[in-house]
C-alpha positions in Angstrom: -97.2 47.2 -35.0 -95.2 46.7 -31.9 -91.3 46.0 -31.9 -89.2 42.5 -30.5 -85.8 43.2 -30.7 -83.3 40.1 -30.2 -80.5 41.1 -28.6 -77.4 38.7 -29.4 -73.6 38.6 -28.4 -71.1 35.7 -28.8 -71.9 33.5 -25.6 -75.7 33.0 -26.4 -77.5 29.6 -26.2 -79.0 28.9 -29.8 -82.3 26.8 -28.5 -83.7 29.8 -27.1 -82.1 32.2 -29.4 -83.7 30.2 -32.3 -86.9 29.8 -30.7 -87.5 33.4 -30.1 -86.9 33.7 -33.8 -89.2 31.5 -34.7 -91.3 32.7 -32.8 -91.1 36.6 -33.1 -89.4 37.0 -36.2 -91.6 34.8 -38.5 -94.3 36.0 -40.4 -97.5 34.9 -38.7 -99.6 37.8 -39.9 -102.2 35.6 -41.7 -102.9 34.6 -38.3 -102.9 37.3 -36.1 -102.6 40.8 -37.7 -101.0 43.1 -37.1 -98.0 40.9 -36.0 -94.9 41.9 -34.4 -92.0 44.1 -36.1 -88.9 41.9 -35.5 -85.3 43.0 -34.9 -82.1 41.1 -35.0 -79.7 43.3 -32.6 -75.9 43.1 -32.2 -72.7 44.3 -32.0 -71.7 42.4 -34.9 -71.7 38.7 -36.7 -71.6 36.9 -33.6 -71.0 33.0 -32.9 -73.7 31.1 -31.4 -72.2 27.5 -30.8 -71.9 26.6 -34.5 -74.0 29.3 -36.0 -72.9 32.2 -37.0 -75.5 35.2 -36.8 -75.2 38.9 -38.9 -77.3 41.1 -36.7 -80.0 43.8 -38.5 -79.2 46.6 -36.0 -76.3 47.5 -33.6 -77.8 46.5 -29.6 -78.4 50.8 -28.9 -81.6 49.7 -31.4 -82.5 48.0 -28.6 -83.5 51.0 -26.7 -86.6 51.7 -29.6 -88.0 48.4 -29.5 -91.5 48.0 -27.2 -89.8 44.3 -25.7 -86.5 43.3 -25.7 -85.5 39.4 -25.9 -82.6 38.6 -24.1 -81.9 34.7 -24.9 -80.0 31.7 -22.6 -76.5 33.2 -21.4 -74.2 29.9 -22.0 -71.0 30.1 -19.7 -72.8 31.7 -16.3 -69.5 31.9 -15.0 -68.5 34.5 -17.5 -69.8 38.1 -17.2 -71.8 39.3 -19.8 -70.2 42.1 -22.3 -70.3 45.7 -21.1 -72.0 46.9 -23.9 -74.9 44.5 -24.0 -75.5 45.6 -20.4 -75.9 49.2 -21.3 -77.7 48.7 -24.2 -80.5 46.6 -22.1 -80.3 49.1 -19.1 -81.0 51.7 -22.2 -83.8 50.2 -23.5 -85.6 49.8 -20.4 -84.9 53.1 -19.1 -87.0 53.9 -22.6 -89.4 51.8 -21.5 -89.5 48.9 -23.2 -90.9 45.4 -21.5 -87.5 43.1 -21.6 -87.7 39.5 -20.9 -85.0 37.1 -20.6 -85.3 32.9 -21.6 -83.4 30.4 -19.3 -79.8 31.9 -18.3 -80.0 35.0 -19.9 -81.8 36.2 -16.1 -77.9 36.3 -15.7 -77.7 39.0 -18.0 -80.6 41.0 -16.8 -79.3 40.6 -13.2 -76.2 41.8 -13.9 -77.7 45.1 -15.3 -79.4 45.2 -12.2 -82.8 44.9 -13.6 -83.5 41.9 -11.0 -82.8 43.8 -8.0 -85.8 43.8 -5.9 -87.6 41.6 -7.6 -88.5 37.7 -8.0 -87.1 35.9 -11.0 -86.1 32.6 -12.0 -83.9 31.1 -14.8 -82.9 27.3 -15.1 -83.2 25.0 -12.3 -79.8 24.2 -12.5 -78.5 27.5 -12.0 -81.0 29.4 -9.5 -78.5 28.6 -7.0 -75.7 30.1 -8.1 -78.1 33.1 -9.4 -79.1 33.8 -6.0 -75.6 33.7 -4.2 -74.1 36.0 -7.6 -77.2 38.2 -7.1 -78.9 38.2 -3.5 -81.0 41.2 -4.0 -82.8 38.9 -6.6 -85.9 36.9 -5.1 -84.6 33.8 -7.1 -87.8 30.9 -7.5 -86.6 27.8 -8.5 -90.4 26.5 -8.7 -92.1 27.9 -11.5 -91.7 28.3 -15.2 -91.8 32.1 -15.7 -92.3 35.6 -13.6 -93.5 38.5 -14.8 -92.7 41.3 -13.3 -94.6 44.0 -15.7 -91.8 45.6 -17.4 -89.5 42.9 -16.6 -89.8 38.6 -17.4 -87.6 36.0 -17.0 -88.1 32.1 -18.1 -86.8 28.8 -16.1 -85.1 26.4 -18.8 -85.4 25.3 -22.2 -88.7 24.8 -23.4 -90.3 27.4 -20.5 -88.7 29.9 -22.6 -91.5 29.0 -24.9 -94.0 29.2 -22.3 -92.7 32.6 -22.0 -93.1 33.7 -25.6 -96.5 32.8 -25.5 -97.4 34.8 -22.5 -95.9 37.7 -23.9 -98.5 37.0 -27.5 -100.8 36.0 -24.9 -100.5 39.5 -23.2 -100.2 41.4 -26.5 -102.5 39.3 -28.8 -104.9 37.5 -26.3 -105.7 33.9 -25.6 -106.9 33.0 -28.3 -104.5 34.6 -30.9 -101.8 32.9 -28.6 -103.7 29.5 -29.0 -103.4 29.8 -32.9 -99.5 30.0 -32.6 -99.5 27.2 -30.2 -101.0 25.2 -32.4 -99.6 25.9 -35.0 -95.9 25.1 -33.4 -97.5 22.6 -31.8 -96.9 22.9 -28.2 -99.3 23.4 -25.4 -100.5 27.3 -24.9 -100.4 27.1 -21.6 -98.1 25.0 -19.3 -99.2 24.6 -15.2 -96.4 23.4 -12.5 -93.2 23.7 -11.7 -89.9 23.6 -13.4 -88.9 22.0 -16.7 -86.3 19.4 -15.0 -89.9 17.4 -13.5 -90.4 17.0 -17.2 -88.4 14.0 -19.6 -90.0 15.3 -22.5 -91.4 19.6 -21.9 -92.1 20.7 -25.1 -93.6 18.1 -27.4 -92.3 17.6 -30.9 -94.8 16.9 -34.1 -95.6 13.3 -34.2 -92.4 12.4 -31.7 -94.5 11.2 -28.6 -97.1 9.3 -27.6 -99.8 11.7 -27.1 -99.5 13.4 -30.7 -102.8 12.4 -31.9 -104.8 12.2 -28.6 -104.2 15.5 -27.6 -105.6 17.5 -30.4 -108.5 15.0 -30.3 -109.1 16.0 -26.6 -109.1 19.5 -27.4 -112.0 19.5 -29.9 -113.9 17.1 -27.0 -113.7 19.7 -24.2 -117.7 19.8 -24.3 -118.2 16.2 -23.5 -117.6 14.5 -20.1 -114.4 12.6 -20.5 -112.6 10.6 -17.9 -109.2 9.4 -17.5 -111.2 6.1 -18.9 -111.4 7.6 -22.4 -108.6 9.2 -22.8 -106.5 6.0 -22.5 -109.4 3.9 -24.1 -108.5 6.4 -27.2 -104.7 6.4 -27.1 -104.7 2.0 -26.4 -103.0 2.3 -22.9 -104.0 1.0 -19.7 -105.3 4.3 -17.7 -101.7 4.1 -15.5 -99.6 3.8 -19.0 -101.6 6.9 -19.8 -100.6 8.6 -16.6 -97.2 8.0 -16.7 -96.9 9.2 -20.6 -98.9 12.4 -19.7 -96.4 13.1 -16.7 -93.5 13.1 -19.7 -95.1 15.0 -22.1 -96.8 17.5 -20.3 -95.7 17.6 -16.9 -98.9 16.6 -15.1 -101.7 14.5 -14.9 -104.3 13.7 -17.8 -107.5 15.5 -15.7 -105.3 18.1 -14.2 -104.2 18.4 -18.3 -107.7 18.6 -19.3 -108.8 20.9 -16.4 -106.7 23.8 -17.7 -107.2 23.0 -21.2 -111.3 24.0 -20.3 -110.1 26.6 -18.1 -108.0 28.1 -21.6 -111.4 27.9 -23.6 -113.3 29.4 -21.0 -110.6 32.4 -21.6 -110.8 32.7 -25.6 -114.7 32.3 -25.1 -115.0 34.8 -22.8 -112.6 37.1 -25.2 -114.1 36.5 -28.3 -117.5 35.8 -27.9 -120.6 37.4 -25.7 -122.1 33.5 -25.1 -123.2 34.0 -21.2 -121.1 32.1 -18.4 -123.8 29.5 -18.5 -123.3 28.7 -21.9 -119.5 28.7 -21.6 -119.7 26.5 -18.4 -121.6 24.0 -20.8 -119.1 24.7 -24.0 -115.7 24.3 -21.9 -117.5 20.8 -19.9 -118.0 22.3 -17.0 -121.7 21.8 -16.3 -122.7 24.8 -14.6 -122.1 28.2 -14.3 -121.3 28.1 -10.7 -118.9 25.1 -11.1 -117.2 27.4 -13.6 -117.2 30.3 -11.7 -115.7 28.1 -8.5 -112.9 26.9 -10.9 -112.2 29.7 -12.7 -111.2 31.8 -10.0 -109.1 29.6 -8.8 -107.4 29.4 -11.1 -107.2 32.5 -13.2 -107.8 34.5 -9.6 -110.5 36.8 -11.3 -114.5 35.8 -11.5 -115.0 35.2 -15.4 -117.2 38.3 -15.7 -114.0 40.5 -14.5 -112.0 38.5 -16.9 -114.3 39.6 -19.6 -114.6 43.0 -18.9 -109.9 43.3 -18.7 -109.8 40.7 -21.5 -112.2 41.2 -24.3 -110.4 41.5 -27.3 -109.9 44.7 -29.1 -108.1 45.8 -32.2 -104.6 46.3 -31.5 -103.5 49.8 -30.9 -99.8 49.5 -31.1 -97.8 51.5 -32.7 
């Protein structure tokens, strides 16, 4: 069972603290099982805007967890505390994966983690990330980098785009499409930066696509056109666009050609159904179509993907 430690200090941002709890530290192991062991690390109680939080573990427990989440880092002007430097210089020197969500890149920077590498945190910020840290390839453009050992998120709700990647990587697509759904955001987010999007992470019931997404999802077979989907969700097709833009950051066919792209994923994962039958399963027609698409996006053939991807019993410890 592998081990997500949370480290925490006075100066974190509670959204992405929170979110990593909820998260990592809940108890999702009637969906995916073995889930993760989860650690609440810190010097002491600590104040997170009007929460107060009593850590589990002191931050050197950092160093024997397999990932390390460091949340949002609120006042950027400020330098992070000594000791939570060490302690996440400690734990990756022990090899753990550590990951940071919107401004806490600040933190990881300034344990010199970043240097060398490409990063991002939240749009609003990478400037002043890349002057503080200029051996930090800072990319304002995308929602998270993965380095290997070392991730960091753009803003707000790409932290959760984050999280998922790292169940995604741990758990597989289609283990990280059962939490999706079950916080009920997207698995999987394309494009750029969270400040193109009014509304990034959708709430239950709080938009206008609530019921016509899940809908599309269990249609992903059939031939649908930007026609139907507005047909279904009574709005004119450019109402439609517009609302899809807010919610999800891109367009309703661009939405739907990554959703089929996803399935394509968990089917080639979890099932041995050939590429043909997958091309016809995910709406794609034809295996070659697939193929074309799939590699384009994904930047592997589908029968590669199968052969990295095919889910296995976890062997963590």
């Amino acid at each position: 069972m592998p081990t997500v430690a949370l480290a925490v200090t006075d100066g974190m941002l509670h959204f992405e603290l929170s979110l990593a709890i909820e998260v990592f530290g809940s108890d999702l192991s009637h969906l995916v099982d073995p889930w993760y062991r989860f650690r609440l690390c810190g010097p002491k109680a600590v104040r997170v805007d009007r929460f107060t939080l009593e850590p589990d573990h002191g931050l050197d427990h950092l160093a024997r967890a397999d990932t390390v989440i460091v949340p949002g880092w609120a006042d950027t002007d400020r330098d992070p505390p000594a000791e939570l430097l060490e302690a996440v210089r400690a734990a990756h020197r022990a090899g753990a994966r550590v990951a940071s969500l919107c401004t806490g890149a600040f933190v990881l920077a300034a344990a010199g983690l970043l240097d060398g590498k490409r990063a991002t945190t939240h749009w609003a910020h990478t400037r002043e990330l890349a002057r503080r840290h200029p051996e930090v390839t800072v990319d304002p453009d995308v929602l998270y980098v993965d380095n290997g050992s070392v991730l960091t998120s753009a803003g707000k709700a790409a932290a959760m785009d984050l999280c998922l990647h790292l169940v995604r990587l741990d758990h597989g697509s289609s283990n990280a499409n059962k939490i999706a759904r079950r916080l009920v955001v997207p698995p999987h987010r394309d494009g750029g930066q969270a400040q193109f999007i009014a509304t990034p992470v959708p709430e239950p019931g709080n938009h206008p696509l609530a019921d016509l997404l899940p809908w599309v999802l269990e249609r992903l077979d059939e031939p649908l056109t930007v026609e139907n989907l507005a047909r279904r969700a009574r709005m004119s097709s450019r109402h439609l666009s517009r609302q899809f833009r807010q919610v999800t950051g891109t367009t309703p066919l661009q939405w739907l050609h990554t959703q089929r792209i996803r399935h394509a994923q968990e089917l080639l994962e979890t099932t041995d159904s050939t590429v043909d039958t997958i091309a016809a399963a995910t709406g794609m027609g034809t295996a070659t179509t697939l193929r074309r698409h799939f590699a384009r996006a994904v930047g592997v053939p589908p029968d590669t993907y199968r052969r990295t991807f095919r889910s296995r019993p976890h062997s963590g410890p």
